[in-house]
C-alpha positions in Angstrom: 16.4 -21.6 -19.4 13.9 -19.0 -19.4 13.5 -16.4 -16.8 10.6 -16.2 -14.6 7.7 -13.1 -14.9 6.0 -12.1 -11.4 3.0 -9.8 -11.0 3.5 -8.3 -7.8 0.9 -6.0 -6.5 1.9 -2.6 -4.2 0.3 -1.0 -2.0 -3.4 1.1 -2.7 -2.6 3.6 0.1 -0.4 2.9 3.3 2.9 1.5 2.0 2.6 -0.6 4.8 0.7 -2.8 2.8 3.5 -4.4 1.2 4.9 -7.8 1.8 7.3 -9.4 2.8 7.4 -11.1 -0.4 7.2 -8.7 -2.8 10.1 -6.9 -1.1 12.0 -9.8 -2.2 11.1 -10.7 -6.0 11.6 -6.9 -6.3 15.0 -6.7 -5.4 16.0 -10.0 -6.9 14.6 -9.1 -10.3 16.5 -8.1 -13.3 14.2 -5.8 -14.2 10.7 -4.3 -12.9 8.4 -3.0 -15.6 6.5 -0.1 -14.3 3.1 1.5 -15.1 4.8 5.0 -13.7 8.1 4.7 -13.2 8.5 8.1 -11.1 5.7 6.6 -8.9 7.0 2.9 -8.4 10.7 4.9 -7.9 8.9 6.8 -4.4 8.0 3.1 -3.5 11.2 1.3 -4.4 13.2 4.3 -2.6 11.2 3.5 0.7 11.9 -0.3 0.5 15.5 0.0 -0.7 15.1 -1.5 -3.4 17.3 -0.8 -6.6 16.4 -2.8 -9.3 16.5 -1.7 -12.7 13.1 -0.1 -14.0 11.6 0.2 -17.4 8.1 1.5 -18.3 5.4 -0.3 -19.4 2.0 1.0 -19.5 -1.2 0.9 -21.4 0.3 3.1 -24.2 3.5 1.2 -25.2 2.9 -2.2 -24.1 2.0 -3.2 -27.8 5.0 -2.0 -28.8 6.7 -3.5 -25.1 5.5 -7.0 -25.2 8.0 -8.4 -28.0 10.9 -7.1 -26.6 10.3 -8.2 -22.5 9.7 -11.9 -24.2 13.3 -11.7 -25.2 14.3 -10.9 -22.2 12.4 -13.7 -20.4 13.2 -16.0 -22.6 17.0 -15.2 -22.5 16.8 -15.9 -18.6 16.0 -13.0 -16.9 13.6 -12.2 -14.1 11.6 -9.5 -14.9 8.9 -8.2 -12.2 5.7 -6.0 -13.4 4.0 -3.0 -11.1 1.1 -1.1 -11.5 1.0 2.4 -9.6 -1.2 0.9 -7.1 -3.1 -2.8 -6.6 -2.2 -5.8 -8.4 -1.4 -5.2 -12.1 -4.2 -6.7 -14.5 -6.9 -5.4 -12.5 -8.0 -1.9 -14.8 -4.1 -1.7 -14.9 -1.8 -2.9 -17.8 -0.8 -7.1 -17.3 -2.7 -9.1 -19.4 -1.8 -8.7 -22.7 2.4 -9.6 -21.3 0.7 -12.3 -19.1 -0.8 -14.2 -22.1 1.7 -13.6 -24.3 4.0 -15.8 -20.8 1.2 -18.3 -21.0 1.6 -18.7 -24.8 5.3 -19.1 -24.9 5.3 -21.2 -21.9 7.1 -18.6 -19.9 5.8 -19.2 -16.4 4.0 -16.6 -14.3 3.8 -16.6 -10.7 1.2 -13.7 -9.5 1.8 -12.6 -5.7 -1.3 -12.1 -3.6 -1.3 -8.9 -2.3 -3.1 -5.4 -2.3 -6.3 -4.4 -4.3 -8.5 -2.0 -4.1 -11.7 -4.0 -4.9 -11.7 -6.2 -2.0 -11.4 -4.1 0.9 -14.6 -2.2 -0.7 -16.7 -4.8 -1.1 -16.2 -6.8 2.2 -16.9 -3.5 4.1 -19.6 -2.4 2.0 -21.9 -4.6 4.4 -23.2 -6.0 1.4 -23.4 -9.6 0.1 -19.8 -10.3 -1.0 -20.5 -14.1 -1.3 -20.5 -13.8 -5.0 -19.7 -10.4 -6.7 -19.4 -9.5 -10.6 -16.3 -6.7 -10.9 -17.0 -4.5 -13.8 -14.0 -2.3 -13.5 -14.6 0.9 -14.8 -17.6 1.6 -17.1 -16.9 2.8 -20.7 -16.7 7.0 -20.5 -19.4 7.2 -23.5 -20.2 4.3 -26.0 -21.1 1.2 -24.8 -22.3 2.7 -21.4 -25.6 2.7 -20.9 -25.7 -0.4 -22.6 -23.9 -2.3 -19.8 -25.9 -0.3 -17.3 -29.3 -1.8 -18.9 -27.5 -5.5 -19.1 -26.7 -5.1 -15.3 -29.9 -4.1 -14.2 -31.3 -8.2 -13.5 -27.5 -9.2 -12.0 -28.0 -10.4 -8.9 -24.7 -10.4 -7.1 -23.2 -7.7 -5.8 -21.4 -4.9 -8.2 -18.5 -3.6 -8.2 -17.1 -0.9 -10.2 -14.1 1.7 -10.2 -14.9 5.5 -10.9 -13.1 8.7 -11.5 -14.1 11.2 -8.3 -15.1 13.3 -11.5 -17.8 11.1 -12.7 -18.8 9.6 -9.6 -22.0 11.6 -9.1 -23.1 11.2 -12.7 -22.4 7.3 -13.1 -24.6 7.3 -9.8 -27.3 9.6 -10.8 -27.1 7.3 -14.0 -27.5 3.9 -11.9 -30.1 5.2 -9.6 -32.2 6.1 -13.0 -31.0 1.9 -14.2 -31.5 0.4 -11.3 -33.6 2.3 -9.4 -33.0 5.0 -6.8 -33.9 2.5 -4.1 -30.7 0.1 -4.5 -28.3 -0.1 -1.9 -25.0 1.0 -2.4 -21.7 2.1 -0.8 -18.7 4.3 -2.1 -15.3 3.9 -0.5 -12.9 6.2 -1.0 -8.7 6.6 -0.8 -8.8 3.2 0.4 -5.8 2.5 3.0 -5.1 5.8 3.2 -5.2 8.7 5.8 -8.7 10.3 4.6 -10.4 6.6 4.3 -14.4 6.6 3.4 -17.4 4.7 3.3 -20.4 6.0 2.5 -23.6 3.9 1.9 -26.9 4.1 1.4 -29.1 4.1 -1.1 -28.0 5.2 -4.5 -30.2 8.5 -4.5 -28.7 9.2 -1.2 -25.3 9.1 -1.8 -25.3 10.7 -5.4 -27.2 13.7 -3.3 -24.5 13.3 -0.4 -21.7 13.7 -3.4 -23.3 16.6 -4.9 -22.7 18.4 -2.1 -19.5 17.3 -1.1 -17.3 17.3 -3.8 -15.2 13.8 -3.7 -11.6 13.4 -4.5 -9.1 10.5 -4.6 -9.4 6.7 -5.5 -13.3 5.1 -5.9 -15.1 2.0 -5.5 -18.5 1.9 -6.1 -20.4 -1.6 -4.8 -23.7 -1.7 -5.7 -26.1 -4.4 -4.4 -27.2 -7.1 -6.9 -31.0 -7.2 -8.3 -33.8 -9.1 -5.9 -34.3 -12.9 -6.9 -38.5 -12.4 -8.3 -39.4 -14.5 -5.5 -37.6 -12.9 -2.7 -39.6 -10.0 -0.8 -36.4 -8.3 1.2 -32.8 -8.8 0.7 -32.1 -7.7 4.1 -33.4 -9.6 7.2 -37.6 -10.6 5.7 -39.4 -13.9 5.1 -38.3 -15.8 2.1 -41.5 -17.2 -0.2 -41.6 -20.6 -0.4 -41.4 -22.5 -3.8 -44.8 -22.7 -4.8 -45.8 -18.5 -3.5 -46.7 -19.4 -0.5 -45.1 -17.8 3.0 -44.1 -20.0 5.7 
């Protein structure tokens, strides 16, 4: 009978964040795949947790995949980790989760910590519908995307280096205008926690002078609907143009 594979997310910043659960599946697996195995070893240490560990990241998981079917398929429970949030999400997963869903290996993903989430839902913007655009392609491909966001009307939300946070913003505010509202969080979960938000003209100037470090979310708000005067708090038009 084949093993089992779990995605099991850790925590973004306070380790407090794990649960109960993924305690468990940790240290009941045969083996945890790791993106960084020195940096899942500080978390498995904490937890006492001594399960066997194996890399697996975006550079050898080609090579990875073939061999970790094996093992599932020979019986063994095999966990995957990311350094931080739930693997899949701008962190290796997929390619081993569909290569699961085409052998018929099942995959049980644990609910847990992400970084996205916790930006958007205290962004005070509208996090009814979002579109997650992970992080933006470094140089080709990148403006591109930009211009084929520009009419999105939900809400935005993209990771950034702390390097090339005041460029993709000077670079949105040119897209989208320097008028659209956005917020940056910052080490999410942990000690020196931020959210800074405004428009995107304010807060690129606000990071040229201060210098930002550590984990970013960017959550931009989505394009005005054509009929729609405000997004925050007006009058709506009516169907046919007129108010009221």
């Amino acid at each position: 009978m084949a093993g089992r594979l779990y995605i099991v997310p850790t925590p973004v910043g306070n380790l407090e964040d794990m649960t109960f659960r993924a305690v468990k599946v940790l240290r009941e697996a045969d083996l945890i795949l790791a993106e960084d195995t020195r940096t899942s070893a500080v978390l498995l240490k904490h937890y006492d947790i001594r399960g066997r560990l194996q890399s697996h990241h975006k550079y050898n998981e080609h090579q990875t995949v073939a061999l970790i079917k094996e093992k599932l398929l020979a019986g063994l429970d095999v966990a995957l980790v990311s350094d931080a949030g739930t693997p899949g999400i701008s962190d290796p997963g997929f390619l081993l989760v569909r290569t699961c869903a085409e052998e018929g290996i099942e995959v049980q993903t644990l609910p847990g910590a992400t970084a996205c989430i916790p930006a958007l839902v205290s962004s005070g913007l509208p996090c009814d519908r979002f579109c997650f655009e992970g992080f933006l392609p470094q140089k080709k491909g990148r403006q591109t995307l930009l211009n084929a966001l520009a009419a999105e009307t939900r809400t935005l939300v993209f990771y950034e280096s702390p390097y090339r946070l005041v460029r993709t913003l000077e670079q949105m505010a040119d897209v989208f205008g320097p008028g659209r509202l956005c917020s940056v969080a910052r080490e999410i979960s942990k000690i020196h926690e931020e959210h800074r938000r405004g428009t995107l003209a304010e807060v690129a100037a606000w990071y040229r002078e201060h210098e930002p470090k550590g984990e970013i979310v960017i959550v931009v708000a989505g394009a005005e609907p054509a009929r729609r005067k405000k997004r925050y708090g007006a009058a709506e038009e009516s169907p046919d143009g007129a108010d009221g």
